[in-house]
N, CA, C and O of each residue as an XYZ file, in Angstrom:
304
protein
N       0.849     -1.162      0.000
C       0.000      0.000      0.000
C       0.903      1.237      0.000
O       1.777      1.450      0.840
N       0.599      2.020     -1.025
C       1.358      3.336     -0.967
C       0.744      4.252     -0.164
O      -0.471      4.286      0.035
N       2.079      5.480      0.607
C       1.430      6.042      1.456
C      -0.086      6.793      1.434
O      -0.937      6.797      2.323
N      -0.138      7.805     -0.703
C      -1.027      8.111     -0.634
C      -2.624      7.291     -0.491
O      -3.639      7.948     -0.257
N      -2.637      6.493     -0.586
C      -3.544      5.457     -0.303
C      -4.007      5.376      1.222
O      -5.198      5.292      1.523
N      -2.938      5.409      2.197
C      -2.987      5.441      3.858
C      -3.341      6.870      4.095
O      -3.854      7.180      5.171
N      -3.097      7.807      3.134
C      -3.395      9.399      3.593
C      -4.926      9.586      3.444
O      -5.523     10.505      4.003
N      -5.637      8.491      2.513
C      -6.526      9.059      1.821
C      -7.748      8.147      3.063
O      -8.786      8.535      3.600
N      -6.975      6.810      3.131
C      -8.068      6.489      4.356
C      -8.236      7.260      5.289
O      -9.387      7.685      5.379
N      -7.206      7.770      6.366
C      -6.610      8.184      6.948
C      -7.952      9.282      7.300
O      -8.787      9.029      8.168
N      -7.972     10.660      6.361
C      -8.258     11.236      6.382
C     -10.312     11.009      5.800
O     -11.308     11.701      6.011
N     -10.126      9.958      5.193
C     -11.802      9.711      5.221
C     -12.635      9.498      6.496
O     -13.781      9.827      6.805
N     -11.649      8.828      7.131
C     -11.925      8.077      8.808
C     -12.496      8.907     10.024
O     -13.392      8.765     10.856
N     -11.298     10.069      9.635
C     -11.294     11.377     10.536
C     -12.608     11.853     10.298
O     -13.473     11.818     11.173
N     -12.847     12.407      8.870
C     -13.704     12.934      8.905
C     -15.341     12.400      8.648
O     -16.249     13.135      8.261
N     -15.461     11.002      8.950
C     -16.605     10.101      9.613
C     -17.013     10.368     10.873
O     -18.107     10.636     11.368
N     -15.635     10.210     11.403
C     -16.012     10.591     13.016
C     -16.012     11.714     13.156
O     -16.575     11.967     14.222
N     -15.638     12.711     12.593
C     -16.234     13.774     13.120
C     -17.699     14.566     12.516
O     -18.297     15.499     13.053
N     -18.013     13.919     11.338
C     -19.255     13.748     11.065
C     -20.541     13.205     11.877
O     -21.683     13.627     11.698
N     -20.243     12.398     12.618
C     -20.795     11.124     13.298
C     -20.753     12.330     14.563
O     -21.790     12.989     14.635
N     -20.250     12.492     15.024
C     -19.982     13.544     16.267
C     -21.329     15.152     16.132
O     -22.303     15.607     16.732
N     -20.621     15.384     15.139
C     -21.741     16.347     15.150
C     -23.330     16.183     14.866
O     -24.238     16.975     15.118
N     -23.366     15.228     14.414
C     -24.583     14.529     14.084
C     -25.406     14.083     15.221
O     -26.623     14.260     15.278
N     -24.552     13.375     16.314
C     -24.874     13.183     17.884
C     -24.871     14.201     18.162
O     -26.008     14.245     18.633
N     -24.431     15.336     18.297
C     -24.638     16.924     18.930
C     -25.723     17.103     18.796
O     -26.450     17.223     19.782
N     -26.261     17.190     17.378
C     -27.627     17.617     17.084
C     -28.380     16.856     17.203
O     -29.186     17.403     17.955
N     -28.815     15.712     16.949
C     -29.559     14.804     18.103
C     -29.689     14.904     19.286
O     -30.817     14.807     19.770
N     -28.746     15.093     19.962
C     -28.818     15.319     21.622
C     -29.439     16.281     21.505
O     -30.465     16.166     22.176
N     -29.359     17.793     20.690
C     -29.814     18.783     21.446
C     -31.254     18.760     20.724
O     -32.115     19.474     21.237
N     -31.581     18.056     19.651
C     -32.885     17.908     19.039
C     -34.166     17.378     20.214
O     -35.327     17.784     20.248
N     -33.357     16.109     21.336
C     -33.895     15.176     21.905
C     -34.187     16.216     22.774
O     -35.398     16.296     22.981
N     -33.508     17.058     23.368
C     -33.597     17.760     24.748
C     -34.807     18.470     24.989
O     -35.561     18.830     24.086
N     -35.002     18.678     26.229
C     -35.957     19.509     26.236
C     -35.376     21.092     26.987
O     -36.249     21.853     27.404
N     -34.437     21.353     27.071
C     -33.868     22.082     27.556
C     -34.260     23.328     26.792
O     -34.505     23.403     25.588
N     -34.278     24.343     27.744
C     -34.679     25.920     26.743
C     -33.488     26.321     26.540
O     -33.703     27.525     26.405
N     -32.232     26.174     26.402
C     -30.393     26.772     26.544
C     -29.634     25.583     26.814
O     -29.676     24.865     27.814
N     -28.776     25.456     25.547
C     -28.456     23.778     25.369
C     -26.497     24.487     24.968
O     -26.099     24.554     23.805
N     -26.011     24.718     25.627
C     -24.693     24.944     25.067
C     -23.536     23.624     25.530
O     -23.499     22.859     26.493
N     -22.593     23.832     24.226
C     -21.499     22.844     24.093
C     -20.094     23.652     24.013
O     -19.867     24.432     23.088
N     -19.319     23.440     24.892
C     -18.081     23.727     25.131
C     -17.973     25.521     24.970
O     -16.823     25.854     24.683
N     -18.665     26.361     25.062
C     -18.920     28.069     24.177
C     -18.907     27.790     22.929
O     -19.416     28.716     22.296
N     -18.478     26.738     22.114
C     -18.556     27.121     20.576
C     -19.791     26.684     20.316
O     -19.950     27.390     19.320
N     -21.409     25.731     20.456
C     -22.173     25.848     20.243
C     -23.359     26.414     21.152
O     -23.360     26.064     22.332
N     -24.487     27.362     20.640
C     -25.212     27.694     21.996
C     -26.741     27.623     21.094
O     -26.751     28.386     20.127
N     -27.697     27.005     21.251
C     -29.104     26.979     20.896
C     -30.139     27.089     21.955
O     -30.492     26.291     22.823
N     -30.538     28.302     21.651
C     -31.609     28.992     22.148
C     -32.990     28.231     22.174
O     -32.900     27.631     21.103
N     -33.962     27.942     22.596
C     -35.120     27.337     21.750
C     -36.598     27.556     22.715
O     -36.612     27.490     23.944
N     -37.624     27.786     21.973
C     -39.155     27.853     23.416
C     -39.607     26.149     23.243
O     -40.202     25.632     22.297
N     -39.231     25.676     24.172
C     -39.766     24.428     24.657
C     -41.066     23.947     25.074
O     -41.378     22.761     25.190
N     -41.997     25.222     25.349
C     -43.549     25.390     25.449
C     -43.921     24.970     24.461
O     -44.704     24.076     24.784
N     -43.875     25.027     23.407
C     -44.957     24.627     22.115
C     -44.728     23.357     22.096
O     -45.746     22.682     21.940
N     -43.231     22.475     22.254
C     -43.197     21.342     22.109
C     -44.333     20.653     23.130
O     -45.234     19.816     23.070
N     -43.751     21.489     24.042
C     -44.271     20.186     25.819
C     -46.281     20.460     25.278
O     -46.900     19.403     25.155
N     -47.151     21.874     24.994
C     -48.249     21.656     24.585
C     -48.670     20.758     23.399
O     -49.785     20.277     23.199
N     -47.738     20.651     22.780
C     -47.960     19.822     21.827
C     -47.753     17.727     21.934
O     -48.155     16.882     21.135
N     -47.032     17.564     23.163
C     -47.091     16.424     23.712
C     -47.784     16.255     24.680
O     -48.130     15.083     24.831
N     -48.275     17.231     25.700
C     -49.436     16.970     26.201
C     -50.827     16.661     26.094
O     -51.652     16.114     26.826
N     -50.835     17.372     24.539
C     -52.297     16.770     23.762
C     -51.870     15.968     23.308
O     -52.600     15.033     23.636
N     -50.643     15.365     22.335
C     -50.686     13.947     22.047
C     -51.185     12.308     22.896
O     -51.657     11.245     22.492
N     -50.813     12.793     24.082
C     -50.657     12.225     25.375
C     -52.199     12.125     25.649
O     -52.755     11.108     25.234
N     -52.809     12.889     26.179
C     -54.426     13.640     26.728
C     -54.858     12.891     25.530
O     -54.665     11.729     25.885
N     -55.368     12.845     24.217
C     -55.853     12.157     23.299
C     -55.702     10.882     22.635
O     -56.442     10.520     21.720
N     -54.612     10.107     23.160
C     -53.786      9.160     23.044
C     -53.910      8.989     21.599
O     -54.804      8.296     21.114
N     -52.861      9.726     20.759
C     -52.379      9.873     19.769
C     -51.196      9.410     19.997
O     -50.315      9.836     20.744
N     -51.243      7.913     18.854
C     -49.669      7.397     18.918
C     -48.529      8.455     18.781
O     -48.846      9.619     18.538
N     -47.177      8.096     18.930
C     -45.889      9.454     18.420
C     -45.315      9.071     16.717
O     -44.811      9.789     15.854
N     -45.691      7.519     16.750
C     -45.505      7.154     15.659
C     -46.665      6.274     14.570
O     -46.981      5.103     14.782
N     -47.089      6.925     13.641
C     -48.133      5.632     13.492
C     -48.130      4.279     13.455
O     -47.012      3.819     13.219
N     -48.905      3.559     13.591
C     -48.783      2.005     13.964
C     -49.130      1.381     12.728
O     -48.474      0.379     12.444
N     -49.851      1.683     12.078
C     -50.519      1.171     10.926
C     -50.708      2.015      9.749
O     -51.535      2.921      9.638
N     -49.919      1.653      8.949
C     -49.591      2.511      7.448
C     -50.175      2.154      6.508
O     -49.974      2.694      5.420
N     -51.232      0.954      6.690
C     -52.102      0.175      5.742
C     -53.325      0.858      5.873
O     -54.218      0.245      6.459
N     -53.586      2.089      5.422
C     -54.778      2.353      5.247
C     -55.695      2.345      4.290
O     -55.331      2.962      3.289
N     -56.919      1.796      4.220
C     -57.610      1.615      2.867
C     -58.519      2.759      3.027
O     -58.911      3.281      4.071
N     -58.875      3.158      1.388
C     -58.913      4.245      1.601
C     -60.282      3.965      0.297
O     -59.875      3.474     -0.756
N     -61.596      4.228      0.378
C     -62.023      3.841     -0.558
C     -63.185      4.968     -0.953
O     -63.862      4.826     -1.972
């Protein structure tokens, strides 16, 4: 294997994981319910968490699945 070949993995690898990384950032802070979600000072997201939480409380109160269960709908 020539080196450029080891440079080229090398550097695909890196930047998986750090793909993969930020991707979990934003998931985590997607999942949160937090109103002020900061990471190390370099990321800071602001967000109103009220509309979510009213909006799962009627899901909840009406027992509206989060995901549908049944995608087979006939429709006639």
């Amino acid at each position: 294997m020539d080196s450029n070949t080891f440079n080229a993995t090398f550097w695909i690898t890196i930047s998986g994981i750090i793909s993969a990384l930020i991707i979990a950032l934003i998931t985590a802070v997607n999942k949160s319910k937090c109103s002020e979600v900061s990471c190390c000072g370099m990321f800071k997201c602001v967000r109103d968490t009220d509309a979510e939480v009213e909006i799962e409380e009627h899901r909840i109160d009406h027992n509206i699945p989060e995901t549908p269960t049944n995608l087979n709908v006939n429709v006639k």
